[in-house]
C-alpha positions in Angstrom: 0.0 0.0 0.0 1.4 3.3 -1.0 2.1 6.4 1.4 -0.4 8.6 -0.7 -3.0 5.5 -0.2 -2.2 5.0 3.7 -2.6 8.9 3.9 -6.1 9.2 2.1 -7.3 6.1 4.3 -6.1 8.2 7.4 -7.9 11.1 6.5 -11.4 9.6 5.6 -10.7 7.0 9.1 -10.8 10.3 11.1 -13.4 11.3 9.3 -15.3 8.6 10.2 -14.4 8.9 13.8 -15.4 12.6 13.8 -18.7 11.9 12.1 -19.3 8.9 14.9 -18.4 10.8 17.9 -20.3 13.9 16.7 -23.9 12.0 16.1 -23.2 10.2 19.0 -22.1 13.0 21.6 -26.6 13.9 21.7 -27.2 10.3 22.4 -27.1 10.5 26.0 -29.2 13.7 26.2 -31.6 12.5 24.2 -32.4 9.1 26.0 -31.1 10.4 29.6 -28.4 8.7 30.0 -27.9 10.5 33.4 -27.3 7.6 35.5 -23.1 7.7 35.7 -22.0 3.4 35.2 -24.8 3.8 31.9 -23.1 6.5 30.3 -19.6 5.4 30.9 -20.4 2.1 29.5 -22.1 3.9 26.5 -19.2 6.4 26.6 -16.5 3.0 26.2 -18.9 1.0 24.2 -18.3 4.4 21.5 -14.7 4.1 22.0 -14.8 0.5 21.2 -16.7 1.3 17.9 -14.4 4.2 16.9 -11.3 1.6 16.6 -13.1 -1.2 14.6 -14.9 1.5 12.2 -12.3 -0.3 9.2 -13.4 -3.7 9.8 -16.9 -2.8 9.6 -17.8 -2.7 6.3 -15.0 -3.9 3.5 -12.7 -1.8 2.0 -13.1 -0.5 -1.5 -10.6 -2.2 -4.1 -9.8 0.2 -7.4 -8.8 -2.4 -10.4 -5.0 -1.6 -11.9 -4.7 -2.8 -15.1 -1.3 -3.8 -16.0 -0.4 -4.7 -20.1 1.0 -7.8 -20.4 5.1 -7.0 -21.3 6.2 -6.6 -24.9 10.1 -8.1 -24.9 12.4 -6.3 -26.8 16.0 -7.4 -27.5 17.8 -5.8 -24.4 20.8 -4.5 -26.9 18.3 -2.2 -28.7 17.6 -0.3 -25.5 19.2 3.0 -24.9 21.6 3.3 -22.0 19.3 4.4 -18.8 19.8 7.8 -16.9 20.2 8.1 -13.2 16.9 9.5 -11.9 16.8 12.3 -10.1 16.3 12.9 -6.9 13.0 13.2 -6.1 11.2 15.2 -3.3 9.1 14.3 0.2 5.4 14.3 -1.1 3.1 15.9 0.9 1.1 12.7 1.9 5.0 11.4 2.7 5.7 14.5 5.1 2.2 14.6 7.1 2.9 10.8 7.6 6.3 11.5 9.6 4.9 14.3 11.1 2.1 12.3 12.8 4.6 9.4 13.2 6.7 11.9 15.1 3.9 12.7 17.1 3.0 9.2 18.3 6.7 8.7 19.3 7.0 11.3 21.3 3.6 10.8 23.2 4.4 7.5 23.8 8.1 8.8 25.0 6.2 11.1 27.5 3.7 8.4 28.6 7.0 6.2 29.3 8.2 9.7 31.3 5.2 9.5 33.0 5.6 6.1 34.6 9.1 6.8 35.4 8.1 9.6 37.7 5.1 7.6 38.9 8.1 5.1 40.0 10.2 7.5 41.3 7.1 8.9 43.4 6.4 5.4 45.1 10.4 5.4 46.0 10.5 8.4 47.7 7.1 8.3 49.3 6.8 7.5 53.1 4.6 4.7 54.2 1.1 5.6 56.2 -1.2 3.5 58.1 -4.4 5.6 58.7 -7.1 4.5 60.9 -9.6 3.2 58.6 -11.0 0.2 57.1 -10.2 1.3 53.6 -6.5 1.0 53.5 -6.2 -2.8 53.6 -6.7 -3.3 49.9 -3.9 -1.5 48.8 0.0 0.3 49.6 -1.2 3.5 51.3 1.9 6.3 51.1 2.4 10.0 51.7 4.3 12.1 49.1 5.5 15.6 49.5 5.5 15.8 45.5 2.3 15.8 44.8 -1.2 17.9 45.6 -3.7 15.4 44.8 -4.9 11.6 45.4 -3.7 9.5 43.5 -4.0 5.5 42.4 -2.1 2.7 40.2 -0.8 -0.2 40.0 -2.4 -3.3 39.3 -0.1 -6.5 40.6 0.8 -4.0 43.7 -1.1 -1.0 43.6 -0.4 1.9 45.2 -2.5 5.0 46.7 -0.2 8.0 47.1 -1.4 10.8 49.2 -0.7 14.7 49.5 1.7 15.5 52.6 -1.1 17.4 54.2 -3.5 14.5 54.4 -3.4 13.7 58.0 -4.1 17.9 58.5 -7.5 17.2 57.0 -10.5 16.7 59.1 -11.3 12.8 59.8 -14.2 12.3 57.3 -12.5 14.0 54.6 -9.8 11.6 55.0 -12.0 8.8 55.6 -14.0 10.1 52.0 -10.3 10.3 49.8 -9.3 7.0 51.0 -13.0 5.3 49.8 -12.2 6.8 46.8 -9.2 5.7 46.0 -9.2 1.9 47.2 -12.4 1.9 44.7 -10.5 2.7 41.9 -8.5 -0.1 42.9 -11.3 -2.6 43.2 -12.6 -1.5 39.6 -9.3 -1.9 38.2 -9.7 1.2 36.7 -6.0 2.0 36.1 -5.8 -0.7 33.4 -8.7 1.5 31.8 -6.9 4.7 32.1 -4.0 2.8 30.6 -5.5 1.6 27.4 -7.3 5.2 26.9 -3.8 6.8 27.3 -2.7 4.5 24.8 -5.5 5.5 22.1 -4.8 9.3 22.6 -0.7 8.9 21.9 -2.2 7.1 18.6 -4.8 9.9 18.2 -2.9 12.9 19.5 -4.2 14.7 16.5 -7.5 14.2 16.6 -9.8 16.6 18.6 -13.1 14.1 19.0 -10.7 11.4 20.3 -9.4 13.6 23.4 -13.3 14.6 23.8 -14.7 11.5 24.0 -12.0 10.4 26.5 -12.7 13.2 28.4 -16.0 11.9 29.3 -15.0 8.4 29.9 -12.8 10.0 32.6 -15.3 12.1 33.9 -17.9 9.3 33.7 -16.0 6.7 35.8 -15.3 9.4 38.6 -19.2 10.5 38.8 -20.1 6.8 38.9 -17.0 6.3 42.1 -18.1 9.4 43.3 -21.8 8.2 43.4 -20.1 4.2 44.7 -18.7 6.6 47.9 -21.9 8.7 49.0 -23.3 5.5 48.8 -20.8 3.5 51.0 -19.8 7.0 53.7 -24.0 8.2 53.9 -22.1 11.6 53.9 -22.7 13.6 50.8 -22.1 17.0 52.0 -18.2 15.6 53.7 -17.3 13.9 50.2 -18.4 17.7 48.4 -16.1 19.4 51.4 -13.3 16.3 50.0 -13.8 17.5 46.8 -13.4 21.4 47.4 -10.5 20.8 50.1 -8.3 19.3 47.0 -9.7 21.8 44.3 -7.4 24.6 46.5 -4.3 23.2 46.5 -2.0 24.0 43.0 -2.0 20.9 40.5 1.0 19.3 40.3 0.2 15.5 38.5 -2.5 16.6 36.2 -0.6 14.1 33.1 -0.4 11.2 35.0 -1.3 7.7 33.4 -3.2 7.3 36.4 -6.9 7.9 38.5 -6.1 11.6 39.9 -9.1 12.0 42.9 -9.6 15.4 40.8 -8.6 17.4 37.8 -10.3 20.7 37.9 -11.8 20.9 34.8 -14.3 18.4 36.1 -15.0 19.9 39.2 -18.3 21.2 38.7 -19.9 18.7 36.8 -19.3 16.3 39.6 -20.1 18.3 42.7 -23.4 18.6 40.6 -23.4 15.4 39.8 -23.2 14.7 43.8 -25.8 17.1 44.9 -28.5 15.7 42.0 -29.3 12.4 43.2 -30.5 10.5 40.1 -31.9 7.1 39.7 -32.8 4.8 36.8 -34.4 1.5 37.1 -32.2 -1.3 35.8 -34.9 -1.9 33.1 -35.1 1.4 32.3 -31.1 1.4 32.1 -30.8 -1.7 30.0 -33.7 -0.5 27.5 -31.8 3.3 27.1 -28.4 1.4 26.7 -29.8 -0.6 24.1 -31.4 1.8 22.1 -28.1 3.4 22.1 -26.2 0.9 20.7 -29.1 0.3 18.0 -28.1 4.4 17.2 -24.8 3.5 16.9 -24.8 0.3 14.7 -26.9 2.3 12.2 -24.1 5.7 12.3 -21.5 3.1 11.8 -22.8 2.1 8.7 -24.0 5.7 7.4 -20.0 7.2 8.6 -18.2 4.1 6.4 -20.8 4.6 3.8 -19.8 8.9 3.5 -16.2 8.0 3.7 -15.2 4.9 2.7 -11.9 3.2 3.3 -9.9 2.0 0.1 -8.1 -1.1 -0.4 -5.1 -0.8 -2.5 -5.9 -1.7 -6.4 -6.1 -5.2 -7.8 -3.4 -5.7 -10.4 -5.1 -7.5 -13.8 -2.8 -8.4 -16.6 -4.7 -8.2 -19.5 -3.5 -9.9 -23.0 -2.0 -7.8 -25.1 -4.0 -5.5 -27.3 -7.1 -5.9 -24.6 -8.7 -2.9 -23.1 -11.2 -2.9 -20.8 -13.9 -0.6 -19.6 -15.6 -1.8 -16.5 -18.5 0.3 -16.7 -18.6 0.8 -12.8 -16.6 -0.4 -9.9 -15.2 -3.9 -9.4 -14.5 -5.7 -6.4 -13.2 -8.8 -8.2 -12.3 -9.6 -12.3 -10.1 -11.9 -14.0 -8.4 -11.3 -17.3 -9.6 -10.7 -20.4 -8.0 -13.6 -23.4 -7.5 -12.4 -27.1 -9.3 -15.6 -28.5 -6.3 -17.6 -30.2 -8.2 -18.2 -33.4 -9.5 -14.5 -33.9 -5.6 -13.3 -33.3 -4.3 -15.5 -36.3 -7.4 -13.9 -38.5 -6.8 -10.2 -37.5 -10.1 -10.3 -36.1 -10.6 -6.9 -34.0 -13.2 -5.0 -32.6 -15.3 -3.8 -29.6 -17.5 -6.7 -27.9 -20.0 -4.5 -25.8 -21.7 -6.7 -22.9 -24.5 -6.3 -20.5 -24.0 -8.0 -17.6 -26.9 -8.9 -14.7 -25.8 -8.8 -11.4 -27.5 -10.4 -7.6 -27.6 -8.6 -4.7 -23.9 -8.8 -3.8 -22.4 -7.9 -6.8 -21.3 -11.1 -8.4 -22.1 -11.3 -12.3 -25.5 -13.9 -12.7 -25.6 -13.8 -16.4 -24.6 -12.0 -19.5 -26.0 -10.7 -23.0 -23.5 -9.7 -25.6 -25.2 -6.1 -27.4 -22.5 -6.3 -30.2 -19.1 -7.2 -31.4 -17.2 -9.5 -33.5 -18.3 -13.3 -33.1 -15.2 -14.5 -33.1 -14.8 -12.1 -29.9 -18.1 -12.7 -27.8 -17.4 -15.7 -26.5 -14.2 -15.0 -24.6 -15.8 -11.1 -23.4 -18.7 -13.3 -22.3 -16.7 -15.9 -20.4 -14.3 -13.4 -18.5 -17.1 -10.8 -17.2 -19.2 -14.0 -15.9 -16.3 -14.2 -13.5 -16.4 -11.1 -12.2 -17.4 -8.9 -8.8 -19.1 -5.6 -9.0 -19.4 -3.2 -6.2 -23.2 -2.8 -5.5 -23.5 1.0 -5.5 -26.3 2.7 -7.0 -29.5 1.0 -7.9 -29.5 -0.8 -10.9 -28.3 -4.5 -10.9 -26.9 -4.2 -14.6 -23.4 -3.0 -15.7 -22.4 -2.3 -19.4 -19.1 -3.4 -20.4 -16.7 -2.6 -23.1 -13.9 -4.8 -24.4 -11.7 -3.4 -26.8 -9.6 -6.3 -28.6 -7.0 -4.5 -31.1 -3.6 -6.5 -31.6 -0.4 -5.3 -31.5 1.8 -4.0 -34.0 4.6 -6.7 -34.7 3.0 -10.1 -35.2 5.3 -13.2 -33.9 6.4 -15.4 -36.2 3.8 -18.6 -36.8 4.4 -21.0 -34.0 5.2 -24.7 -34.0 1.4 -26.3 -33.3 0.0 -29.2 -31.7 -3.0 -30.1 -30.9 -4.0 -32.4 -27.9 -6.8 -34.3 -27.6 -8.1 -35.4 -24.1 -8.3 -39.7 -23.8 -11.1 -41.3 -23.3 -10.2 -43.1 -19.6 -11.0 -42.0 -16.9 -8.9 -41.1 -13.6 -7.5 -43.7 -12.1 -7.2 -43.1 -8.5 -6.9 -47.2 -6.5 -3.3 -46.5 -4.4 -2.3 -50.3 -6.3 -2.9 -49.8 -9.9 -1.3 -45.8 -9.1 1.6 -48.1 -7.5 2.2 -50.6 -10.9 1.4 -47.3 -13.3 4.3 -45.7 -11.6 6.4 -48.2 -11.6 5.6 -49.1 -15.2 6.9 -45.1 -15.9 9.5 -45.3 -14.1 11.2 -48.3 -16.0 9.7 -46.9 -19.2 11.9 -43.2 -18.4 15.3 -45.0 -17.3 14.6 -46.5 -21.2 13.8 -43.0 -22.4 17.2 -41.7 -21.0 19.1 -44.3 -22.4 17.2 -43.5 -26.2 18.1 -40.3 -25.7 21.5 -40.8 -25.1 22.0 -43.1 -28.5 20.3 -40.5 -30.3 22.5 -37.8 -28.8 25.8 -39.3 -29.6 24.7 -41.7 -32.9 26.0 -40.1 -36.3 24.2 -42.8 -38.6 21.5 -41.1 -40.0 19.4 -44.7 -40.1 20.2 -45.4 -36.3 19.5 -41.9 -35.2 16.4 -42.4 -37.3 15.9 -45.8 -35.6 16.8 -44.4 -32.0 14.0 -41.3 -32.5 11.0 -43.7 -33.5 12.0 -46.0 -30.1 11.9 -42.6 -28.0 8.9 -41.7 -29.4 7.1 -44.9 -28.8 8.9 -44.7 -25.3 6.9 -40.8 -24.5 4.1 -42.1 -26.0 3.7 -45.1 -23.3 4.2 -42.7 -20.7 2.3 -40.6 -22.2 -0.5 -42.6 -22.1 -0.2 -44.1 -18.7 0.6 -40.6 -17.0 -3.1 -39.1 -18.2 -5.1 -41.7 -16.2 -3.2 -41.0 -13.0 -5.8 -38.6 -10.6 -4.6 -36.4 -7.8 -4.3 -39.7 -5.4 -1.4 -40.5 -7.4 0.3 -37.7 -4.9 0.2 -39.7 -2.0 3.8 -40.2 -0.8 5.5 -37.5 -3.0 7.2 -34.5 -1.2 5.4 -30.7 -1.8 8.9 -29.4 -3.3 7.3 -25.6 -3.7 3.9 -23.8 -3.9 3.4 -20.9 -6.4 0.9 -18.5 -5.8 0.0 -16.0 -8.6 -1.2 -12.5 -8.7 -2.0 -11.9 -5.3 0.4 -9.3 -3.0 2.3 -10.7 -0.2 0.5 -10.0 2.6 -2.5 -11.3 0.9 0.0 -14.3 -0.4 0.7 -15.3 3.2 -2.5 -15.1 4.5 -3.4 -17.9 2.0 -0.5 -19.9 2.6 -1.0 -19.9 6.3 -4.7 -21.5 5.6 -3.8 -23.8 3.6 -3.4 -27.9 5.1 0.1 -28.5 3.2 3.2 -26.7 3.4 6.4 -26.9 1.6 8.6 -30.0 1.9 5.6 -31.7 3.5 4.6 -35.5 2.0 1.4 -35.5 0.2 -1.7 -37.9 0.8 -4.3 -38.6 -1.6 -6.3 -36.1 -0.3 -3.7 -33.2 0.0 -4.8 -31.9 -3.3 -8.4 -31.6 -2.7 -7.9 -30.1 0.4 -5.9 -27.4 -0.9 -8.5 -26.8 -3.4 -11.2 -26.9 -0.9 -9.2 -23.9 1.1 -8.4 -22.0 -1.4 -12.0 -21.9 -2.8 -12.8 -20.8 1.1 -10.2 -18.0 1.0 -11.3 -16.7 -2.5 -14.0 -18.6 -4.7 -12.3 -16.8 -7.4 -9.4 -19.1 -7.1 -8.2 -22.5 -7.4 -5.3 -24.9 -7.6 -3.7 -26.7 -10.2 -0.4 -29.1 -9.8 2.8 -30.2 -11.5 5.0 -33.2 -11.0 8.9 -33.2 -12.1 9.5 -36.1 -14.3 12.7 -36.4 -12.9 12.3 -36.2 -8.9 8.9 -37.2 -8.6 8.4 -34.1 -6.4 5.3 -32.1 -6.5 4.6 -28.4 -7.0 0.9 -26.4 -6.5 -0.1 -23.8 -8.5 -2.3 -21.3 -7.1 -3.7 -19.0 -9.5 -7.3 -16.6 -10.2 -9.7 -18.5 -12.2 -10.6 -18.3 -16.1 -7.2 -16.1 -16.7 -3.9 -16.8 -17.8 0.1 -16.5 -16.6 1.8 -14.0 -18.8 5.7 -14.4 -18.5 5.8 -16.8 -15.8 8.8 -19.4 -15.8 7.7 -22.7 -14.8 11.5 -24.2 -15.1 14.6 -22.7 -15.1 15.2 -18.9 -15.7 15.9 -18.1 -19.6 19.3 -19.5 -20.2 21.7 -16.6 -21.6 23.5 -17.9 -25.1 26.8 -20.0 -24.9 29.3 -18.1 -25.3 30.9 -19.1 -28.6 27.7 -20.6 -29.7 25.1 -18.1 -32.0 22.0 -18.1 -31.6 19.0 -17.2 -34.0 15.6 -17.0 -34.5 13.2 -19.4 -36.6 9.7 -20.0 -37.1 7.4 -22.5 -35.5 6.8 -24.0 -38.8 10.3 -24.1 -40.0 11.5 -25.7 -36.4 8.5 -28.1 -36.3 10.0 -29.8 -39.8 13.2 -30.3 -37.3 11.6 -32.5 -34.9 13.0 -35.8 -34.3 11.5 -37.0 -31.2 7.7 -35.4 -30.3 6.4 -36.8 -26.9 2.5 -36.3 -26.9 1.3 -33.8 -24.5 -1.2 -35.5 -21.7 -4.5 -33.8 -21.7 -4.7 -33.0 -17.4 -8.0 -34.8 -15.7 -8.3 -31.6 -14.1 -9.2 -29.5 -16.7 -10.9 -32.3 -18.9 -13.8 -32.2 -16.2 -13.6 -28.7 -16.1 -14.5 -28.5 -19.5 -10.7 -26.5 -20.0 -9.6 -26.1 -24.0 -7.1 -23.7 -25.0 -3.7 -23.0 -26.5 -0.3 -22.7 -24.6 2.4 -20.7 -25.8 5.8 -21.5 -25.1 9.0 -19.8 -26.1 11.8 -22.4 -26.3 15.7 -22.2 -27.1 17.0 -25.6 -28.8 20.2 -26.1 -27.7 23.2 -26.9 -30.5 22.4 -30.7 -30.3 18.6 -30.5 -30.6 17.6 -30.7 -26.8 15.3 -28.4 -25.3 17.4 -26.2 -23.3 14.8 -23.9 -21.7 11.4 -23.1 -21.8 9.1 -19.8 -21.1 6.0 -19.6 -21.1 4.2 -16.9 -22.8 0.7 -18.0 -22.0 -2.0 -20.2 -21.3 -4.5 -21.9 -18.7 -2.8 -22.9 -15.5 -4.2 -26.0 -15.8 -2.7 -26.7 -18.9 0.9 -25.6 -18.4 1.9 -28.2 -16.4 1.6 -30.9 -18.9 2.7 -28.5 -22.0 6.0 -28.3 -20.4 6.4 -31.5 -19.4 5.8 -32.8 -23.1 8.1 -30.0 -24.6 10.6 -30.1 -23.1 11.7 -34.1 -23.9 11.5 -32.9 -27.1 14.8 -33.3 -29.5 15.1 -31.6 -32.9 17.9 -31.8 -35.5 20.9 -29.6 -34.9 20.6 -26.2 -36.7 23.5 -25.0 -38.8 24.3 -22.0 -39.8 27.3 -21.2 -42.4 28.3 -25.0 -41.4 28.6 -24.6 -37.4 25.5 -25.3 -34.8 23.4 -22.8 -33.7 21.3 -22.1 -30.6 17.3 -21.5 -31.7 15.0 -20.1 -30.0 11.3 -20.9 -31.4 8.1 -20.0 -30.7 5.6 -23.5 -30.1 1.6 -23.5 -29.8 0.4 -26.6 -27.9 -3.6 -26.7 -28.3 -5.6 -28.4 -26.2 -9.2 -29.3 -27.4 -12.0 -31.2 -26.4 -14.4 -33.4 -28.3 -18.1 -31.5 -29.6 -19.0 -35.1 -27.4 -17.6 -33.6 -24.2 -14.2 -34.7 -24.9 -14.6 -38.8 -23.4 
């Protein structure tokens, strides 16, 4: 979240707190809250309410649309400048000045109990002659003019020097006073308002509303000690006897027995004996808190808090108008097909919402055909913000592709089989073991074919490997998530999300890195992530060479746009060239072609769609690395785990071997039967 964001949330939280406190300061008029313990409990109760204003209601979230990157060859960019240096904003300033300001109320609150310390060392111990001294330390200091109380293991009462001049009752009033703060525990109170005004230094409704807390909780003890002495006019004489002498503790984090400010609103208080039936008391209370629930929800509504903006990577050439705030969207797709026809246009959409905001059904208005489909299927995703009346939202989808088409791409198209998953932990034990043979046969093919210079045995060695891939191939697509039972959670990815928001998922989810699977661990990970987000789920990959596992977490119905799902891009070989080709060109290279396997996953998902990978063929035909540029997160997984057995011929150029790197399309599709 940036400064300017955390500042503009600042400002409209103490707005709301002003707003609050100010509709609520008439409350207690109006329903006669005169009773002391009922308005101080109202008085905290608003308090309470003032601090958990930003979790009442949730945050607005702006959407940030991010392009998906356009690579250029990094020796055709211009040198960069230095940047200059740049200057404090304003929002950046008024933060460290209100930073500034919390640290050095909380430095003079720490001030404040070192002298409270220093007061208890140098005061003298007393042992007056009345019952209320056994509940606490009772001592005299000559630093002070006023009663005062804290502590909370050990509490103390610390009394002026001229105590044991006043007249008995007096004496016997003060010390009432004071051992009932202690039984009400009310310097742990004082302690935690303190607290909130070093946060809120700056704000003038905070230091109000405190205000009358304090002078709430001394009417109601004030009222507590009339009741317990039977002597109302000797606890007013109390009162006045302390009001002469010069303040000298009026800052202390602590129950003073008066500040003056208060003075006559309590001797008042005293003299006006006022009752309230418990019923009567509980009913005014209540009504209260009904006020407050409904300014709560009128004060976030005037100035709502804003969450920072949800990044959305778009494809390329897609712009989108929302036509009204969004909680929630996924990516829009440039449709493959329409792409490789120049198909553009603007596909406008109406979309019907329910009462929370999420989309319910859609009705294209116009637009290309070739367009509609994927405008419809990414707006049914999304999560409007429910303000104003209507429950419809127009929305405009402007697909327009980039100058600089890439060169045509190396295609193939994979079908999904027509077995189902297998998921019994003894045919998942004999299918394993079966690929597992089947791969150490594989690595020696590969090997023969590597270092074979007959054209015929090379030829030979190619059609073995690809019989080899194709076995596995074909016993890998009818393994279901149970087949992860036993295999080691080597890394999770988690896409598009910030990393607060990142670790907040992770630390709900059952599985954790480097933990061993069970044949549940997958759909219990899906079945958390759906409760963190229902926007979300999981998809997973399995290194053909380790057996360990990796999870994919990712937003539903969009895409990964430059996301690596093996090694970082390789840099060239020093000595070694390296050039460019077409898919269609490279594809006419291929030796050995290991089918893609169609993932269970997204065949009952109904999934279909292209990956595109970029790939550099190393000098003797092996996939060296792989990117990939696009596609479904269910569908990556098994693209790269086809590609990248892959081996080509070696590419010459002027008679020496070249590195290539190549563009290839793998297309998943499924059957107009439903793809069984």
């Amino acid at each position: 979240m940036s400064t300017h964001l955390i500042w503009d949330n600042l400002v409209a939280y103490s707005m709301q707190i002003g707003l609050l406190i100010g509709l609520a300061a008439f409350v207690p008029a109006l329903l006669r809250l005169k009773v002391p313990h009922t308005k101080l409990a109202y008085w905290q109760i608003l308090l309470a309410t003032c601090l958990l204003l930003p979790a009442v209601r949730p945050w607005k979230q702006a959407m940030l649309t991010v392009s998906r990157p356009v690579f250029s060859n990094i020796a055709d960019l211009p040198p960069m400048q230095p940047m200059p240096p740049t200057s404090l904003s304003t929002s950046e300033i008024a933060l460290a000045i209100l930073g500034a300001g919390i640290v050095l109320r909380l430095c003079w609150f720490a001030v404040a109990f070192l002298r409270l310390g220093r007061l208890r060392h140098h005061s003298q111990p007393l042992t007056p002659p009345t019952a209320w001294s056994v509940e606490a330390d009772i001592r005299v200091s000559e630093a002070i003019s006023s009663p005062v109380t804290f502590g909370f293991l050990r509490p103390v009462v610390l009394l002026p020097a001229n105590f044991s001049e006043l007249d008995v009752q007096i004496q016997d009033a003060i010390l009432c006073h004071e051992v009932l703060h202690v039984r009400r525990r009310d310097w742990l109170f004082t302690l935690g308002e303190e607290l909130v005004r070093s946060l809120f230094w700056f704000h003038p409704a905070i230091w109000w509303l405190l205000g009358e807390i304090g002078l709430a909780r001394e009417q109601e003890v004030d009222r507590l000690v009339v009741e317990l002495t039977k002597s109302r006019e000797g606890y007013v004489d109390a009162l006045l006897a302390i009001a002469g002498a010069a303040p000298r503790l009026d800052l202390a984090p602590a129950p003073l027995f008066l500040r003056k400010r208060h003075l006559k609103q309590r001797v008042v208080s005293i003299m006006k004996e006022v009752r309230m039936s418990k019923t009567r008391s509980f009913s005014a209370l209540a009504a209260g808190l009904g006020f407050l629930a409904a300014a709560c929800w009128l004060v976030t509504a005037t100035f709502p808090l804003a969450a920072a903006p949800q990044s959305v990577n778009d494809f390329p050439g897609v712009t989108v108008d929302t036509g009204g705030p969004v909680m929630h969207r996924t990516a829009v797709i440039y449709p493959d097909a329409a792409r490789l026809h120049n198909i553009q246009g603007v596909v406008v959409v109406e979309a019907s919402l329910d009462s929370s905001g999420n989309v319910t059904d859609t009705r294209v208005l116009s637009g290309p055909p070739e367009l509609r489909r994927a405008a419809q299927q990414a707006v049914l995703q999304w999560h409007f913000s429910m303000e104003g009346s209507s429950n419809t939202r127009q929305v405009k989808i402007n697909f327009e592709l980039p100058s600089g088409q890439r060169a045509p791409a190396t295609v193939v198209t994979v079908n999904p089989p027509a077995m189902g998953a297998v998921n019994d932990p003894e045919k998942i034990a004999a299918a394993e073991a079966k690929i597992r043979a089947l791969r150490s046969q594989i690595t020696d093919q590969t090997a023969a074919l590597r270092s074979s210079q007959d054209e015929a045995a090379r030829q030979q060695a190619a059609a073995k490997l690809s019989e080899l891939q194709e076995n596995v191939s074909n016993l890998q697509r009818n393994l279901g998530p149970a087949s992860l039972a036993g295999k080691r959670l080597a890394r999770i990815n988690v896409m598009g999300l910030s990393d607060q928001v990142r670790d907040q998922l992770l630390s709900r989810l059952p599985v954790h890195t480097g933990d061993t699977l069970s044949a549940d661990s997958y759909d219990l990970t899906s079945k958390a992530v759906r409760e963190f987000d229902e926007h979300m789920f999981v998809s997973q990959s399995a290194n053909s060479q380790t057996g360990e596992v990796a999870f994919t977490i990712v937003q539903g119905g969009g895409s990964i746009a430059s996301v690596s799902m093996t090694a970082p891009t390789t840099p060239a070989t020093p000595g070694v060239k390296r050039i460019t080709i077409g898919g269609n060109v490279q594809q006419t290279k291929l030796v050995s072609q290991a089918r893609p396997v169609y993932p269970p996953l997204a065949k009952q998902a109904r999934i279909s769609g292209v990956v595109h990978l970029q790939a550099v063929i190393a000098k003797d035909g092996n996939v060296m690395d792989l990117k990939v540029i696009s596609g479904h997160p269910l569908l990556i997984p098994a693209a790269l785990e086809a590609v990248k057995t892959w081996v080509y011929q070696t590419t010459l150029l002027n008679g020496e071997p070249v590195e290539v790197v190549t563009q290839i399309d793998v297309n998943f599709t499924l059957s107009e039967e439903g793809g069984n």
